[in-house]
Backbone as CSV, one residue per row, in Angstrom:
resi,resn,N_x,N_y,N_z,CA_x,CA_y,CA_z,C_x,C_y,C_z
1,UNK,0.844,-1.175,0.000,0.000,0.000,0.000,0.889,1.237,0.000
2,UNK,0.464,2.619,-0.745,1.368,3.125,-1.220,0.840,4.291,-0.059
3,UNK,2.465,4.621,0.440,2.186,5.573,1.554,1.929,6.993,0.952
4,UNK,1.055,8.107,2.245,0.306,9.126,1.396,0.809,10.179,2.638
5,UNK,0.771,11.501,2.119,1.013,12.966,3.222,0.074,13.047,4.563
6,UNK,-1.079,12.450,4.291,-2.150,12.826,4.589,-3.768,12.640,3.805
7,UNK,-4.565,11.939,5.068,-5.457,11.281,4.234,-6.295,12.289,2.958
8,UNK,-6.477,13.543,2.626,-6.624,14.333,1.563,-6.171,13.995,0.297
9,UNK,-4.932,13.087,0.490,-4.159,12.721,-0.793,-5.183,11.172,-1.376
10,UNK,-5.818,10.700,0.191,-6.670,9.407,-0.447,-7.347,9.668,-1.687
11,UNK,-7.627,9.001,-2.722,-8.569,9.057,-3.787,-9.664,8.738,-3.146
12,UNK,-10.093,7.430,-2.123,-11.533,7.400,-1.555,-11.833,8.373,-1.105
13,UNK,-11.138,9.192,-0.046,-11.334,9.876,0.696,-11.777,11.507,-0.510
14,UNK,-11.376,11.785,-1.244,-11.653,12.858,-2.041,-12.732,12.416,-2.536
15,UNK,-13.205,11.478,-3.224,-14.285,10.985,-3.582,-15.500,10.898,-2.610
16,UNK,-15.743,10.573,-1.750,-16.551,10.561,-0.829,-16.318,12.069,-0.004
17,UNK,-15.582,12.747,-0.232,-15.993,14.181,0.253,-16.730,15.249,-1.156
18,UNK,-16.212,14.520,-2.469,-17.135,15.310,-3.398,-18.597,14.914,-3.378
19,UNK,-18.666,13.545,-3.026,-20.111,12.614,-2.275,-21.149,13.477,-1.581
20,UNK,-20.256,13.717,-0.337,-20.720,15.134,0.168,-21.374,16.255,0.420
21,UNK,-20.543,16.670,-0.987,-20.349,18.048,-1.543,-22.058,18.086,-2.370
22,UNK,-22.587,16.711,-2.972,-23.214,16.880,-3.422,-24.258,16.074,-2.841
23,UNK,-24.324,15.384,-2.177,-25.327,15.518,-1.292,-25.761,16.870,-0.405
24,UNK,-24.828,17.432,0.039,-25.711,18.672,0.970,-26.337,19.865,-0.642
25,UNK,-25.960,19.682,-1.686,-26.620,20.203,-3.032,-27.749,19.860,-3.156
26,UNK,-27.795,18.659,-3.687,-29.556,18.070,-3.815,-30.066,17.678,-2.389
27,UNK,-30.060,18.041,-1.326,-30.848,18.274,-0.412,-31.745,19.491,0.153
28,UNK,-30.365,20.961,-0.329,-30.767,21.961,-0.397,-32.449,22.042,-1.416
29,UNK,-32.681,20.890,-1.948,-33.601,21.546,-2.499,-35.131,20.824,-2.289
30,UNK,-34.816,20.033,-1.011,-35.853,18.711,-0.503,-37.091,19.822,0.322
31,UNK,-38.238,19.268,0.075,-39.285,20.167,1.155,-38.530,20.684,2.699
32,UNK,-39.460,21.620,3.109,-38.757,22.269,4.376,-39.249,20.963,5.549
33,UNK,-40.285,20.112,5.455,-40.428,19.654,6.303,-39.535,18.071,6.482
34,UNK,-38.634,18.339,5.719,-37.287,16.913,5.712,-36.447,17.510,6.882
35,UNK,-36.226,18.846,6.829,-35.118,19.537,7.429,-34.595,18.463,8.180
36,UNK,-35.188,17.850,9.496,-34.782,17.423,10.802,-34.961,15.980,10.635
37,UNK,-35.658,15.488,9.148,-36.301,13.979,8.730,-34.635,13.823,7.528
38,UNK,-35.277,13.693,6.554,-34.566,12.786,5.294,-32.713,14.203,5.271
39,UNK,-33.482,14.772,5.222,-32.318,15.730,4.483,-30.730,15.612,5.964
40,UNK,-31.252,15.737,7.460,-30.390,15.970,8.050,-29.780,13.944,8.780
41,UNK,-30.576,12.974,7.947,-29.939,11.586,8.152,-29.357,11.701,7.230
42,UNK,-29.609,12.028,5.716,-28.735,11.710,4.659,-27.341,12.615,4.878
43,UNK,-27.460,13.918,5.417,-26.037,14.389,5.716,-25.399,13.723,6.286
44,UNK,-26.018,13.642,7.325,-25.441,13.254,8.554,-24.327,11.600,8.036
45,UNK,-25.315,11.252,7.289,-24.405,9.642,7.064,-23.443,9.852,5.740
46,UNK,-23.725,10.748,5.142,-22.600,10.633,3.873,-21.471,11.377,4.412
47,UNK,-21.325,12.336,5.380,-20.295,12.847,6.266,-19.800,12.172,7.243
48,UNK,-20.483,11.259,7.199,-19.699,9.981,8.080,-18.960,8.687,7.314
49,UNK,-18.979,8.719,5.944,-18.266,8.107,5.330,-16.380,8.856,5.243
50,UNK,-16.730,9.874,4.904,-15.482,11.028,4.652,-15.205,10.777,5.864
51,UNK,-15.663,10.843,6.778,-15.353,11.372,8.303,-14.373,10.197,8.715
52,UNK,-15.581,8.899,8.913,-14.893,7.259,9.358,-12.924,7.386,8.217
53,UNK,-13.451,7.490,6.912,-11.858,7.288,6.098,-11.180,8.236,6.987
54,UNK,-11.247,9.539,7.304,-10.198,10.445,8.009,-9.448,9.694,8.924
55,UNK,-10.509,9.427,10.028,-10.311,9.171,11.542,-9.202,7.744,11.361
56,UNK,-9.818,6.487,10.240,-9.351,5.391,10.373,-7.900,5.932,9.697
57,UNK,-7.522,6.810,8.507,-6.078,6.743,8.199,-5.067,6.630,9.302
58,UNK,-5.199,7.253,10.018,-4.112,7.792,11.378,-3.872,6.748,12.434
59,UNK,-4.883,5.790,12.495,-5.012,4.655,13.370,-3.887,3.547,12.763
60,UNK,-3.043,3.303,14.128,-1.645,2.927,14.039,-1.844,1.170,13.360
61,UNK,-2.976,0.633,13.975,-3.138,-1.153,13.769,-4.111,-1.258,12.591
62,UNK,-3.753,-2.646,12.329,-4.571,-3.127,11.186,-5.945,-3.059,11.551
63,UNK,-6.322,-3.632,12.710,-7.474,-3.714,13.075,-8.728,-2.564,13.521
64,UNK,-7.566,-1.604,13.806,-8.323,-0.197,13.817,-8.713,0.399,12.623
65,UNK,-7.967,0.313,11.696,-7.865,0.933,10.748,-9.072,0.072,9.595
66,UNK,-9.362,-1.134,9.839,-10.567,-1.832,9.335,-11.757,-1.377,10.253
67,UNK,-11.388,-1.211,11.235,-13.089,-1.004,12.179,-13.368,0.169,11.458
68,UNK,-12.669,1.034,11.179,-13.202,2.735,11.042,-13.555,2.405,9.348
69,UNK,-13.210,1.858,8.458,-13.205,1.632,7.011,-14.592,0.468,6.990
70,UNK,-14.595,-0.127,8.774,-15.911,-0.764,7.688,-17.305,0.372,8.372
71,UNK,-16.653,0.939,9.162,-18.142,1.791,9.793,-18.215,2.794,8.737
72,UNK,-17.244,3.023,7.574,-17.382,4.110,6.905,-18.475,3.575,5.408
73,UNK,-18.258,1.879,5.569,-18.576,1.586,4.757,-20.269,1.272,4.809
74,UNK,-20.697,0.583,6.387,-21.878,0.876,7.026,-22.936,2.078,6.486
75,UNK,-21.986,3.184,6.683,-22.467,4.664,6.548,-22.743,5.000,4.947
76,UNK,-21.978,4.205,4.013,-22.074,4.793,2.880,-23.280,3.605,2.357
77,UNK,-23.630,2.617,3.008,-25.088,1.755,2.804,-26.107,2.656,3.027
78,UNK,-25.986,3.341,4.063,-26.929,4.275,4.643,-27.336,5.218,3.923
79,UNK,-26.464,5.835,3.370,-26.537,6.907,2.227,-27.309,6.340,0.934
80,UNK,-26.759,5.239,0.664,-27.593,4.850,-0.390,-29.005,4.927,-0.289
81,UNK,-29.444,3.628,0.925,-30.802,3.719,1.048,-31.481,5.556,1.200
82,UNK,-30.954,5.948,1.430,-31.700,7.594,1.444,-31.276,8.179,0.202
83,UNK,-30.184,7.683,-0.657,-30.463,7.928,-2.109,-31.919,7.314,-2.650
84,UNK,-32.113,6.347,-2.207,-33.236,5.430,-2.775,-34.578,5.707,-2.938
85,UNK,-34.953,6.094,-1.174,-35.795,6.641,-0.837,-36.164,7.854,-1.587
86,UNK,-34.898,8.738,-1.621,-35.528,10.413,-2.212,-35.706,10.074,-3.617
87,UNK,-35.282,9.212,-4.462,-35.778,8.775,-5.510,-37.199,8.790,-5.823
88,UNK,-37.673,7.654,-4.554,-39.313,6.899,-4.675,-39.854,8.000,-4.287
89,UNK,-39.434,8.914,-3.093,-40.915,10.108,-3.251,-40.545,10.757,-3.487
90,UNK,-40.022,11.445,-4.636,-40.193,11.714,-6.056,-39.582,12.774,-5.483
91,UNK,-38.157,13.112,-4.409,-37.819,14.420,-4.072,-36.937,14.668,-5.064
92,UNK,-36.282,14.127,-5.965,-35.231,14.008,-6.744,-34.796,13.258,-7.383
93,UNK,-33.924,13.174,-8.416,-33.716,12.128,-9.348,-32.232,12.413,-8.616
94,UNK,-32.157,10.762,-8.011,-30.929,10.490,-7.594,-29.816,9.910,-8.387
95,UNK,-29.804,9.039,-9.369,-29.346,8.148,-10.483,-27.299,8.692,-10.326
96,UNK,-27.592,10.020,-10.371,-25.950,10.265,-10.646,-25.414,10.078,-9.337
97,UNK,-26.141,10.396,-8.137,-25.433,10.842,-7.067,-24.980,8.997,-6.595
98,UNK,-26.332,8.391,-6.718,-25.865,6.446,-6.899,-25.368,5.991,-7.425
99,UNK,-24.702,6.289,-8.616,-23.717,5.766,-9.380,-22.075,6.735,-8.366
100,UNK,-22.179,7.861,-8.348,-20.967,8.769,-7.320,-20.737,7.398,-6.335
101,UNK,-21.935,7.049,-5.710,-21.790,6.533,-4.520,-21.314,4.840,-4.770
102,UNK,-21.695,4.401,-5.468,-20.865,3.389,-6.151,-19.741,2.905,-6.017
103,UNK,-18.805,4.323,-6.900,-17.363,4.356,-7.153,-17.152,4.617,-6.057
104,UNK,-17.623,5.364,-4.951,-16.770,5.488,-4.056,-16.694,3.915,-3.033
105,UNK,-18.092,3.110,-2.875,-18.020,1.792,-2.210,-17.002,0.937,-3.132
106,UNK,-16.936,1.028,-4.359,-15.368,0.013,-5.410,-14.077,1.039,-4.639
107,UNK,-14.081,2.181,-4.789,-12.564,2.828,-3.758,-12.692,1.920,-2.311
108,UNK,-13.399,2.122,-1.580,-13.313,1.840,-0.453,-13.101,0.479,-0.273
109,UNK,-13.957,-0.238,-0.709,-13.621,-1.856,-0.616,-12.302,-2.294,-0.970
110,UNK,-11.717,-1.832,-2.157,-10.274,-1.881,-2.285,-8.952,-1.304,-1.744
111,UNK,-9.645,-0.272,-0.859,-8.449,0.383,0.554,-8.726,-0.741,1.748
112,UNK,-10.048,-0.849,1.917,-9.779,-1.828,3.080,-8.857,-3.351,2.895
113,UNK,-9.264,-3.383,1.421,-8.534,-5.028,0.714,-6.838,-4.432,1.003
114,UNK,-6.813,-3.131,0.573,-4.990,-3.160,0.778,-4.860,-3.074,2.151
115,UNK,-5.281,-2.238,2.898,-4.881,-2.694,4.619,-4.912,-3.733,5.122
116,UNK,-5.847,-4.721,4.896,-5.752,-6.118,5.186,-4.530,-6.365,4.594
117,UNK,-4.260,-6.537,3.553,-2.783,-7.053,2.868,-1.633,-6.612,2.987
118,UNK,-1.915,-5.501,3.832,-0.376,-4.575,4.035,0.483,-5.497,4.894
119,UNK,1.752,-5.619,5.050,2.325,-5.769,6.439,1.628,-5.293,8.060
C-alpha cells in the first residue's frame, strides 16, 4: 500500500468528500419539512463516510484501521438507502449521485482489501 502525506491525498477519501459536496446540493432543495427527517440523516451519514476514512487513516493497527473503514462503509449503505428513498418520493432524481456513490463503495472496498494485505 502506497504511503500518502495525509489522508486528503486518499482518492476514496476525495471521492466521498465530493459525495458530500453533493449531497448537501440536492438536499438543499428537498421540502422544508425533511429539514430534521430525510435531508439531516442523509447528511449526517454521507459525512460519516469522509469522516470514518479520516479518523481510520491515522489509526496505528490493522485492526483499527478496518473497524473505522468498515463503519465508513456501514455509513455509505446508509446513504444509499436515502439515495433510494428520495428517488421513490419523487424528491429528486438520484441516479448520478448512486452511481458517485458506487465508485466510491469500489474505492473503499479496495483500501480496506490493501490494509488487510499490508504488512
Amino acid at each position: 500500500m502506497e504511503k500518502s502525506k495525509g489522508f486528503k491525498e486518499l482518492i476514496v477519501w476525495q471521492k466521498a468528500h465530493q459525495l458530500v459536496l453533493a449531497v448537501y446540493q440536492l438536499t438543499r432543495t428537498f421540502p422544508k419539512e425533511e429539514l430534521f427527517g430525510l435531508i439531516s440523516q442523509m447528511r449526517r451519514s454521507s459525512v460519516s463516510v469522509a469522516a470514518n476514512i479520516t479518523e481510520g487513516y491515522r489509526k496505528r493497527t490493522k485492526p483499527d484501521k478496518i473497524k473505522f473503514m468498515n463503519i465508513a462503509q456501514g455509513s455509505l449503505d446508509e446513504t444509499h438507502y436515502y439515495l433510494i428513498l428520495s428517488q421513490d418520493l419523487a424528491y429528486a432524481d438520484t441516479m448520478v449521485l448512486q452511481n458517485q456513490l458506487e465508485e466510491v463503495a469500489k474505492l473503499l472496498n479496495a483500501y480496506t482489501h490493501a490494509i488487510e494485505a499490508s504488512k
